[in-house]
N, CA, C and O atoms as a Tinker XYZ file with bonds, in Angstrom:
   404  protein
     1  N     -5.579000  -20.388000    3.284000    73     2
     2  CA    -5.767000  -18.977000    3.611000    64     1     3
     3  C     -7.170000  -18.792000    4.165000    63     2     4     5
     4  O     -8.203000  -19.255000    3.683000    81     3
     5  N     -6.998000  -17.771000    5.650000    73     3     6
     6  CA    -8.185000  -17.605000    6.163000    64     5     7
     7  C     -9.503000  -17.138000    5.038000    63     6     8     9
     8  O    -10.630000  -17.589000    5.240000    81     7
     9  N     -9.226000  -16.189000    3.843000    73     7    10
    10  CA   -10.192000  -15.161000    3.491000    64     9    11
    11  C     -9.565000  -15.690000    2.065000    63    10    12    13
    12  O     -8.487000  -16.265000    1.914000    81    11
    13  N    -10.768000  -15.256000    0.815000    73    11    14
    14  CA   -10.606000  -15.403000   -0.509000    64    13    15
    15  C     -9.996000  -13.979000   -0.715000    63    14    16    17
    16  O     -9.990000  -12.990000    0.018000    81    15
    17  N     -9.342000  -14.271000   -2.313000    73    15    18
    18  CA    -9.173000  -13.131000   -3.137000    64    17    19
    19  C    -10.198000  -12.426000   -3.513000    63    18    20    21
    20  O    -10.363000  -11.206000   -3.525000    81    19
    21  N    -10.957000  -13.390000   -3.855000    73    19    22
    22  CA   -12.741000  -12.198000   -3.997000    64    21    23
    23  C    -13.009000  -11.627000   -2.571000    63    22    24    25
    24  O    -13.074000  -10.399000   -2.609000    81    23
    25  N    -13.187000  -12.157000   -1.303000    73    23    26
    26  CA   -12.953000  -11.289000   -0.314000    64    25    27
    27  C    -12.303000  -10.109000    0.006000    63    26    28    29
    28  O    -12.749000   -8.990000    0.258000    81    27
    29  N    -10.805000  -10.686000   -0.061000    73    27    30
    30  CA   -10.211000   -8.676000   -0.189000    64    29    31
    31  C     -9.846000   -8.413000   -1.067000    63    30    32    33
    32  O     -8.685000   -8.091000   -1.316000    81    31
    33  N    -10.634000   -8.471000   -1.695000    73    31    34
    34  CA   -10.989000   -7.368000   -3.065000    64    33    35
    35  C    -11.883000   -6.286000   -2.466000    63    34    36    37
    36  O    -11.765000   -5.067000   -2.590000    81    35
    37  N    -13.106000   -7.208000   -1.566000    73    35    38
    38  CA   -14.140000   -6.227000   -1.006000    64    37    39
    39  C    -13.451000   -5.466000    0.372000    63    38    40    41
    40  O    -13.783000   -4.400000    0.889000    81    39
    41  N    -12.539000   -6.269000    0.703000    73    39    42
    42  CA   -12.322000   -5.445000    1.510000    64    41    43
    43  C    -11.400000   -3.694000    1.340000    63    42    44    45
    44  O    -11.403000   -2.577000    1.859000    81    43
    45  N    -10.626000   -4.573000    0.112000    73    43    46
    46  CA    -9.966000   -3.303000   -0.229000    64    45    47
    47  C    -10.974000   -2.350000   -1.012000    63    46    48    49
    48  O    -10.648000   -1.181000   -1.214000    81    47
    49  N    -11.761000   -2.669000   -1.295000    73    47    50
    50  CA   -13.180000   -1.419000   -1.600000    64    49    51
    51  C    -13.451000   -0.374000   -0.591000    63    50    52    53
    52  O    -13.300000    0.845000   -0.518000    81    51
    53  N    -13.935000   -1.375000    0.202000    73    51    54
    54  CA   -13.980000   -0.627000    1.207000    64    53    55
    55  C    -13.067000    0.404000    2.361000    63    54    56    57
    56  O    -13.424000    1.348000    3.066000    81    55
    57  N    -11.848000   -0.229000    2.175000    73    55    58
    58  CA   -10.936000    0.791000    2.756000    64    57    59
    59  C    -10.745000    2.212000    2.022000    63    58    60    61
    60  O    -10.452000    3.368000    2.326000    81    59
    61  N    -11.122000    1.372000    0.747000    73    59    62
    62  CA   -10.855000    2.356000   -0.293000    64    61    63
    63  C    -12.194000    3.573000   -0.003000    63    62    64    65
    64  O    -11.595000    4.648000    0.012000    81    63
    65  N    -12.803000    3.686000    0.089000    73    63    66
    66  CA   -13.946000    4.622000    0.561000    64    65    67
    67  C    -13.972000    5.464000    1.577000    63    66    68    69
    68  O    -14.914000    6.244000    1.723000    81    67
    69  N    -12.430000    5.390000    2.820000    73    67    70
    70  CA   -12.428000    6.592000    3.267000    64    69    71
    71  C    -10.900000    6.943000    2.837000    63    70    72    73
    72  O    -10.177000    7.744000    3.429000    81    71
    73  N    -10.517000    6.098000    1.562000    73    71    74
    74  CA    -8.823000    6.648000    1.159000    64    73    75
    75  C     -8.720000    6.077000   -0.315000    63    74    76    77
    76  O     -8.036000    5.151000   -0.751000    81    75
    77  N     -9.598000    6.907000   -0.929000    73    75    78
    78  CA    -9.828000    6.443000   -2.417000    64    77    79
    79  C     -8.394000    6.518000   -3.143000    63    78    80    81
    80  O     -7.953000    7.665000   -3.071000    81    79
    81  N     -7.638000    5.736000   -3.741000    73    79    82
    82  CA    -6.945000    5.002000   -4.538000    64    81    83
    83  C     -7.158000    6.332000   -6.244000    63    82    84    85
    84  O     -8.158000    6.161000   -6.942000    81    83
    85  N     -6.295000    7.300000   -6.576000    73    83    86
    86  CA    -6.629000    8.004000   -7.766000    64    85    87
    87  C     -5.345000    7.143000   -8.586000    63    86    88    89
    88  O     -4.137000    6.976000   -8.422000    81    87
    89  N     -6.462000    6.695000   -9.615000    73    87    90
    90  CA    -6.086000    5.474000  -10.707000    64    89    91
    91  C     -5.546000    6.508000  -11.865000    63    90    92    93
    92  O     -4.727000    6.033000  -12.653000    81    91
    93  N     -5.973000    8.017000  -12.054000    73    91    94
    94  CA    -5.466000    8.858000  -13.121000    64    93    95
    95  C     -5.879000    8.185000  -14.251000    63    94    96    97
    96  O     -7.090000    7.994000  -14.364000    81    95
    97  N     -5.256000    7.847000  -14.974000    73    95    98
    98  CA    -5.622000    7.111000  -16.487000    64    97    99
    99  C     -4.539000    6.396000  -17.132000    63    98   100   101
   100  O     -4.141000    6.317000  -18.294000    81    99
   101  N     -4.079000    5.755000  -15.696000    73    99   102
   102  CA    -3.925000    4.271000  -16.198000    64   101   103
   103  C     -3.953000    3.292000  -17.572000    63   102   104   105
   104  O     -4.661000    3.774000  -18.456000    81   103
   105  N     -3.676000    2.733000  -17.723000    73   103   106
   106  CA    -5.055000    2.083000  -19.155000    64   105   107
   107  C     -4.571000    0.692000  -18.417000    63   106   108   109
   108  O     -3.574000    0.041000  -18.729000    81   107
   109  N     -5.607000    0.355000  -17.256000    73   107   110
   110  CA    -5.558000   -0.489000  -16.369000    64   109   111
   111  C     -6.768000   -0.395000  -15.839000    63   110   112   113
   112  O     -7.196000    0.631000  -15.311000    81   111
   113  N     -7.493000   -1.634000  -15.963000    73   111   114
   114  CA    -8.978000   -1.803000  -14.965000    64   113   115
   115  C     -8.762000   -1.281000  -13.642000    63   114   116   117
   116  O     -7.993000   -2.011000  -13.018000    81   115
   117  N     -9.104000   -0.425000  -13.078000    73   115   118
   118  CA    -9.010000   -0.855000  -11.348000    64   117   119
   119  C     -9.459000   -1.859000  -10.717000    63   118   120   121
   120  O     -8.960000   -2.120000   -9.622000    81   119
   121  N    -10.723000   -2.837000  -11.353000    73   119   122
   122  CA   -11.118000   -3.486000  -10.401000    64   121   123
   123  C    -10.158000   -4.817000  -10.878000    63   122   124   125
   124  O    -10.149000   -5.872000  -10.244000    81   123
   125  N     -9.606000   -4.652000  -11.722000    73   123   126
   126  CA    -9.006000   -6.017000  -12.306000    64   125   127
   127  C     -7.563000   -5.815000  -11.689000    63   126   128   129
   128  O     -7.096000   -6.783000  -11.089000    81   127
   129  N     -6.792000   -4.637000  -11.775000    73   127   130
   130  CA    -5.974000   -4.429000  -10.464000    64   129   131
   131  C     -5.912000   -4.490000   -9.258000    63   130   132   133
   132  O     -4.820000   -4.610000   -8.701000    81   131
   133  N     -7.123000   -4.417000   -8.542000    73   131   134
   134  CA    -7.296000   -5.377000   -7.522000    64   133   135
   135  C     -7.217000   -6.558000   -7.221000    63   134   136   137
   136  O     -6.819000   -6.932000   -6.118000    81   135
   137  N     -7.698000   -7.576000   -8.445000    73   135   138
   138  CA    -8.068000   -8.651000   -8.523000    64   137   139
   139  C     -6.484000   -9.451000   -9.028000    63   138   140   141
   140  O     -6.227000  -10.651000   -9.123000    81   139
   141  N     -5.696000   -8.358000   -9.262000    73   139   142
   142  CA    -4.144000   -8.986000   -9.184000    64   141   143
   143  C     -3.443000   -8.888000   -7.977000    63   142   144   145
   144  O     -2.467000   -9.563000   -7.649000    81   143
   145  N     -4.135000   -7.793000   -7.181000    73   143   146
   146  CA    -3.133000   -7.638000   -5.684000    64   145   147
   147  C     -3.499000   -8.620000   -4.762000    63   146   148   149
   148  O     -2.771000   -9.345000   -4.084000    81   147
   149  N     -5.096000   -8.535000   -4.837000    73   147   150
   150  CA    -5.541000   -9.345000   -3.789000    64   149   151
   151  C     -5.209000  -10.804000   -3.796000    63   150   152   153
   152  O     -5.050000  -11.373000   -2.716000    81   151
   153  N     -5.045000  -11.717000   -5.373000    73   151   154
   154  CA    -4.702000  -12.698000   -5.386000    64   153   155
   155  C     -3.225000  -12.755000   -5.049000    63   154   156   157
   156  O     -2.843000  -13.533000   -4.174000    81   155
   157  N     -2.351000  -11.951000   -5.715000    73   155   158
   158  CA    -0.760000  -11.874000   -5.136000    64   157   159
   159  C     -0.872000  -11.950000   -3.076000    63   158   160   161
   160  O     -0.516000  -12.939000   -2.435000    81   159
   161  N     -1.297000  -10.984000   -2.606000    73   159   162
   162  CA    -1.125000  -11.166000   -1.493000    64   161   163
   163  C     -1.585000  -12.350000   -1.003000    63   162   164   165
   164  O     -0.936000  -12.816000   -0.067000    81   163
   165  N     -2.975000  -13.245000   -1.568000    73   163   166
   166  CA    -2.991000  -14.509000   -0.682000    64   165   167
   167  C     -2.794000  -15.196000   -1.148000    63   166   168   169
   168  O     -3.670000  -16.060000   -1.097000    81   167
   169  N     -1.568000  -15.543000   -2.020000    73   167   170
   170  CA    -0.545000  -16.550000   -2.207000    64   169   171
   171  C      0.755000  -16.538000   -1.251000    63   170   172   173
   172  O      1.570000  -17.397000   -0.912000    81   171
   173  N      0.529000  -14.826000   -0.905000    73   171   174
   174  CA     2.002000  -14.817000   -0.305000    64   173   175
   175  C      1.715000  -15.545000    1.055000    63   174   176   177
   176  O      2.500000  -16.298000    1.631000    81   175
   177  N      0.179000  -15.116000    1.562000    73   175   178
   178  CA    -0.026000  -15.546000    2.961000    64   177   179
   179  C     -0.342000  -16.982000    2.553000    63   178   180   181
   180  O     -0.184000  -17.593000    3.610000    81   179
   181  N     -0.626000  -17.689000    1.813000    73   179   182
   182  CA     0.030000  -19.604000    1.771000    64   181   183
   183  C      1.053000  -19.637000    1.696000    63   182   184   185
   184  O      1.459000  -20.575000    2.382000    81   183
   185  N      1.994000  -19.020000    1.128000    73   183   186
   186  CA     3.281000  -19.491000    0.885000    64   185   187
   187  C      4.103000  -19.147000    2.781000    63   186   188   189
   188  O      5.322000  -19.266000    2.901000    81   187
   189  N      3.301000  -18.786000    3.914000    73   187   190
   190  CA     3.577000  -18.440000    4.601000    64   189   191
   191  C      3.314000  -19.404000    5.775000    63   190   192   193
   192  O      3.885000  -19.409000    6.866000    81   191
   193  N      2.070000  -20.440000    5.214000    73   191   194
   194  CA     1.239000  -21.083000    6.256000    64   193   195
   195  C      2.311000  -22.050000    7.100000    63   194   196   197
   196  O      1.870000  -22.299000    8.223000    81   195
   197  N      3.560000  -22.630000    6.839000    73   195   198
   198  CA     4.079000  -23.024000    8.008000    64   197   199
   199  C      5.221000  -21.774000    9.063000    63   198   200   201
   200  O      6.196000  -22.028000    9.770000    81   199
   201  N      4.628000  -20.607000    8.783000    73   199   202
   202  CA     5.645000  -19.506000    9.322000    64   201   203
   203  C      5.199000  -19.720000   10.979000    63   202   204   205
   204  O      4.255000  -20.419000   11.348000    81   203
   205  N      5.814000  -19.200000   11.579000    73   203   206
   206  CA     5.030000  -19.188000   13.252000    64   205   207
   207  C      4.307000  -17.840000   13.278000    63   206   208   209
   208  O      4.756000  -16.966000   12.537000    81   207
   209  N      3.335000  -17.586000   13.972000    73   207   210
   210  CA     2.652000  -16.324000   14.112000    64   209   211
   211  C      3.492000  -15.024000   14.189000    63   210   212   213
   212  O      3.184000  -14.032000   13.529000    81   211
   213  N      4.581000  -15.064000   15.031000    73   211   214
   214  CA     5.514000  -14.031000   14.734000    64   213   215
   215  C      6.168000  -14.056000   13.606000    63   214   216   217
   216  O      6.795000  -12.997000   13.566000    81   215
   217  N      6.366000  -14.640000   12.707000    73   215   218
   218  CA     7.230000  -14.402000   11.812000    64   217   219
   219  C      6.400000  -14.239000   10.853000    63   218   220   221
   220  O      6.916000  -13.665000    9.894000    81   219
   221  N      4.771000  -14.652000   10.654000    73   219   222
   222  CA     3.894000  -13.790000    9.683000    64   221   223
   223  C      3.893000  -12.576000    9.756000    63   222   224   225
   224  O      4.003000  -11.749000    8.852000    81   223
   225  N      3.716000  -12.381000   11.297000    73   223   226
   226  CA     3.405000  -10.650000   11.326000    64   225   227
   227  C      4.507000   -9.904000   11.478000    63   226   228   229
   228  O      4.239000   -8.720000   11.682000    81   227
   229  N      5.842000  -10.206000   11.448000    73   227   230
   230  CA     7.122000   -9.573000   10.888000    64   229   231
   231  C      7.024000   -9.861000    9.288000    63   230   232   233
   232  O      7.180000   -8.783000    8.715000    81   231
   233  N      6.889000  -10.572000    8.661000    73   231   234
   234  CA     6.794000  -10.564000    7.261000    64   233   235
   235  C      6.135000   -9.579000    6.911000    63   234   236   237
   236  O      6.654000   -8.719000    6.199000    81   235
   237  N      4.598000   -9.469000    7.416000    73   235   238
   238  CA     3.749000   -8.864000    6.776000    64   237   239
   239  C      3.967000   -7.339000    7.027000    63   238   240   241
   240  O      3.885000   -6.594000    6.050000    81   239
   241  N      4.281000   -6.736000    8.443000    73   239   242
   242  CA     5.017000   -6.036000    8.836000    64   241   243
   243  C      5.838000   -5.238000    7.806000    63   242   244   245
   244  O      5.789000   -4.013000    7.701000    81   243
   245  N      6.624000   -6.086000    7.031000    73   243   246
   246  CA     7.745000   -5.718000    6.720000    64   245   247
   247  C      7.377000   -4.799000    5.282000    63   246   248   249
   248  O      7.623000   -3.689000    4.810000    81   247
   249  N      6.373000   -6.453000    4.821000    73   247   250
   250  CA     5.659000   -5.967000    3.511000    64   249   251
   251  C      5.297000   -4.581000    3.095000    63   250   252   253
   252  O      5.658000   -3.854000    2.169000    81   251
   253  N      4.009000   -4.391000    4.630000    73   251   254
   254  CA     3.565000   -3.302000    4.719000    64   253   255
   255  C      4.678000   -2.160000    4.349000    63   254   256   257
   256  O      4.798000   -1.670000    3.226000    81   255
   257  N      5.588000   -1.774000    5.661000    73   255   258
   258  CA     6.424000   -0.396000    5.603000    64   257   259
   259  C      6.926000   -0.439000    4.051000    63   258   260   261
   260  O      6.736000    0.549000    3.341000    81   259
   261  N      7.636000   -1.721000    3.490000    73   259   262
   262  CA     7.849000   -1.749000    1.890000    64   261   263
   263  C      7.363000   -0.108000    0.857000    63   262   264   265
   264  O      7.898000    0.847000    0.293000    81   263
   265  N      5.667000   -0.835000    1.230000    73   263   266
   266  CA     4.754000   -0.295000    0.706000    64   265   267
   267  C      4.496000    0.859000    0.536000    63   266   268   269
   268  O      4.269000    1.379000   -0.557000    81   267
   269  N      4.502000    1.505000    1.815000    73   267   270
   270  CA     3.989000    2.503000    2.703000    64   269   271
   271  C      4.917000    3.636000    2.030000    63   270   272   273
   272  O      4.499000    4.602000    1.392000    81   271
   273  N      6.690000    3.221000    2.391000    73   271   274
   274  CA     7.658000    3.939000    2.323000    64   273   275
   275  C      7.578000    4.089000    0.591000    63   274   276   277
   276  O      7.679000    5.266000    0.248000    81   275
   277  N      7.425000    3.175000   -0.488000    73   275   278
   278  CA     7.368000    3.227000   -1.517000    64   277   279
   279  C      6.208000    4.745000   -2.055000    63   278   280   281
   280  O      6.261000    5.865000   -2.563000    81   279
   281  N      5.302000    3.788000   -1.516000    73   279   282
   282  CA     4.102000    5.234000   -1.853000    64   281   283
   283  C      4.656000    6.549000   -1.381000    63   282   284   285
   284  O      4.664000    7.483000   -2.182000    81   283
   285  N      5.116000    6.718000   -0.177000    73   283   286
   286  CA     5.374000    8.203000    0.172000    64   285   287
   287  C      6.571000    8.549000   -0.721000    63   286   288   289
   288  O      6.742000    9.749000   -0.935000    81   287
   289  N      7.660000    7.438000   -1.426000    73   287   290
   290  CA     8.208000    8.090000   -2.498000    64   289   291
   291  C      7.770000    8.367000   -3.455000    63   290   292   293
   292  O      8.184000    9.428000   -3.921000    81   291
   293  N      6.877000    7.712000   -4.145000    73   291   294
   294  CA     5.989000    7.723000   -5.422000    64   293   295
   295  C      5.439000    9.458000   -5.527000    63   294   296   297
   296  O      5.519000   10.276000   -6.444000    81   295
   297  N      4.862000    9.541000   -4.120000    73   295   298
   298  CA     3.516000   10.710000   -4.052000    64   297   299
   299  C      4.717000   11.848000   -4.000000    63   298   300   301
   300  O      4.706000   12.847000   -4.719000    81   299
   301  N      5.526000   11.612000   -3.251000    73   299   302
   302  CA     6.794000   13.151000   -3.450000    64   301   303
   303  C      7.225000   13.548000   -4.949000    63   302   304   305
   304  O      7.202000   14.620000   -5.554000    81   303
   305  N      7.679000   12.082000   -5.347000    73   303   306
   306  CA     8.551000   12.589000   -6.841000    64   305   307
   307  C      7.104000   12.935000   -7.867000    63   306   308   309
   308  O      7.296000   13.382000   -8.997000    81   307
   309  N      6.003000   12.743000   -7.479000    73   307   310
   310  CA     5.216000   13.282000   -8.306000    64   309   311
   311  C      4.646000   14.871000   -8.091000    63   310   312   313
   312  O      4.510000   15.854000   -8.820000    81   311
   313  N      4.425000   14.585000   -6.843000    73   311   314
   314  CA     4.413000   16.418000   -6.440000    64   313   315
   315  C      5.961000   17.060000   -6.435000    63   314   316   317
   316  O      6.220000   17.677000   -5.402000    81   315
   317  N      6.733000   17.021000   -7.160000    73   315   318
   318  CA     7.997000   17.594000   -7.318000    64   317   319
   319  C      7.775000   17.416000   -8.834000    63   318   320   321
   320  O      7.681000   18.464000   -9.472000    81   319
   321  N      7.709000   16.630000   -9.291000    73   319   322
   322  CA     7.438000   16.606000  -10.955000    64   321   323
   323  C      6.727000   17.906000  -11.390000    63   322   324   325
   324  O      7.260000   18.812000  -12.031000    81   323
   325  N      5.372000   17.870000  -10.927000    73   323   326
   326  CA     4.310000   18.596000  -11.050000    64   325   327
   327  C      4.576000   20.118000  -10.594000    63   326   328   329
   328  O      3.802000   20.989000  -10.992000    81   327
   329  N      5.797000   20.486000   -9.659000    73   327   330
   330  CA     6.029000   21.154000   -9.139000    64   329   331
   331  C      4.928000   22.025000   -7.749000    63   330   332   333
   332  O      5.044000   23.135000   -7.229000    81   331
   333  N      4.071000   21.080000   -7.567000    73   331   334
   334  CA     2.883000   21.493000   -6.105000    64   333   335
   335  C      3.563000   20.966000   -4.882000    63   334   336   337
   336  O      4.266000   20.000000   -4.585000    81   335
   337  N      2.992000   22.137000   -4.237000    73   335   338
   338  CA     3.771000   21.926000   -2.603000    64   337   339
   339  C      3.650000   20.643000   -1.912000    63   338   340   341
   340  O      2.542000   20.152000   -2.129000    81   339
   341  N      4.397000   19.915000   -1.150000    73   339   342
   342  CA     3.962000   18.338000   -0.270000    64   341   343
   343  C      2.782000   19.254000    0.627000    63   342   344   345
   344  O      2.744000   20.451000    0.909000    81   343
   345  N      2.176000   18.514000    0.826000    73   343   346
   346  CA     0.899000   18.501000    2.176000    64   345   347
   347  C      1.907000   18.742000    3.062000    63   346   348   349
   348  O      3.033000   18.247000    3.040000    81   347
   349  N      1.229000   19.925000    4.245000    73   347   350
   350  CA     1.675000   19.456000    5.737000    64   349   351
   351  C      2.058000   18.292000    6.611000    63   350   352   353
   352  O      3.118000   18.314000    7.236000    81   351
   353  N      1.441000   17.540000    6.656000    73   351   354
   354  CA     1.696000   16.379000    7.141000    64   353   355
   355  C      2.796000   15.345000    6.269000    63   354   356   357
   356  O      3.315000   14.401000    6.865000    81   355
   357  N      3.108000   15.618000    4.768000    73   355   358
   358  CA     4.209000   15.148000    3.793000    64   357   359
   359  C      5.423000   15.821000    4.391000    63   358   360   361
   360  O      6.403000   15.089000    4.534000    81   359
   361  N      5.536000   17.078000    4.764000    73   359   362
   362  CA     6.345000   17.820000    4.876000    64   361   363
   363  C      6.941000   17.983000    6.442000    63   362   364   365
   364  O      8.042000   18.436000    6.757000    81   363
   365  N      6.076000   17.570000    7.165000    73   363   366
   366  CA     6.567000   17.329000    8.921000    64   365   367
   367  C      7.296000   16.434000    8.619000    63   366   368   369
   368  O      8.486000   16.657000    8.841000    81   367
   369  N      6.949000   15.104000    8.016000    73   367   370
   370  CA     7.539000   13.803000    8.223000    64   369   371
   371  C      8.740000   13.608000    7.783000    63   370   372   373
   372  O      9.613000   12.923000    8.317000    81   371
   373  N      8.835000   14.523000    6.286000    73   371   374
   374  CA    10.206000   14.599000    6.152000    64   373   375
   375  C     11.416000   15.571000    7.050000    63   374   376   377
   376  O     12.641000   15.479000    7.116000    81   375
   377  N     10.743000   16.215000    7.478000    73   375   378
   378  CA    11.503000   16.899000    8.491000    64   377   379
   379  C     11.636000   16.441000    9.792000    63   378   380   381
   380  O     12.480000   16.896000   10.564000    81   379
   381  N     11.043000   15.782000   10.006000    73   379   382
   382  CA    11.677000   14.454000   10.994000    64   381   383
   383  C     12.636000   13.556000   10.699000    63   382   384   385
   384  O     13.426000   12.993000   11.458000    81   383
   385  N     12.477000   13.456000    9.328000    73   383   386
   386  CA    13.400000   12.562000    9.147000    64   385   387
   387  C     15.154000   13.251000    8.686000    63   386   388   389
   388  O     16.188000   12.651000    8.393000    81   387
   389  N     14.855000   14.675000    8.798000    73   387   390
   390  CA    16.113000   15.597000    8.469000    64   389   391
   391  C     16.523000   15.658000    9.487000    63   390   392   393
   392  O     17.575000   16.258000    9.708000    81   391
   393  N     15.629000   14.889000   10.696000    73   391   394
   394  CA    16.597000   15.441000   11.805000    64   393   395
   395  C     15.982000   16.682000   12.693000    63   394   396   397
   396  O     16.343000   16.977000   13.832000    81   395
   397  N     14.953000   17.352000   11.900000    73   395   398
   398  CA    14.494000   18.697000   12.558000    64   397   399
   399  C     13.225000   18.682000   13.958000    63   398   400   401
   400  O     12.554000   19.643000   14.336000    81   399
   401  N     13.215000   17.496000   14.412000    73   399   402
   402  CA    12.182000   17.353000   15.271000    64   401   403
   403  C     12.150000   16.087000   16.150000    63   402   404
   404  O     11.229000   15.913000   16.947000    81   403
């Protein structure tokens, strides 16, 4: 693997600083939760090293939307829990996806 787990760790710090990560109260280190993602992900990218370049970045690709789509379920059923309105931009997207745009 190009980069260490102690590497993006820092890197995910830093992303994290213009899209801070709210940990709530957990009873979970954050930085030690990092230090489980970042190592998970660069095992996945060895377990990848004879892939061809396209088929990393369709993997990773894939990983990503996984993710992405997961969180935007996570962040809905919690602002529906809570009963607070989705954000504008929560609320276009699903209405794109109703079909309304």
């Amino acid at each position: 693997m190009s980069i260490s787990p102690q590497q993006l760790e820092l890197l995910m710090q830093e992303v994290e600083l213009a899209d801070p990560i709210d940990f709530a109260d957990l009873p979970f280190n954050d930085q030690e939760l990092r230090g489980l993602i970042a190592n998970h992900l660069c095992e996945m990218a060895d377990a990848m090293e004879n892939f061809t370049a396209e088929d990393k970045n369709l993997a990773l690709l894939a990983v990503a939307a996984k993710l992405v789509l997961e969180n935007l379920v996570l962040h809905v059923q919690l602002l529906r829990q809570h009963g607070l309105p989705l954000s504008d931009s929560v609320e276009a997207l699903l209405q794109r996806l109703r079909g309304g745009a």
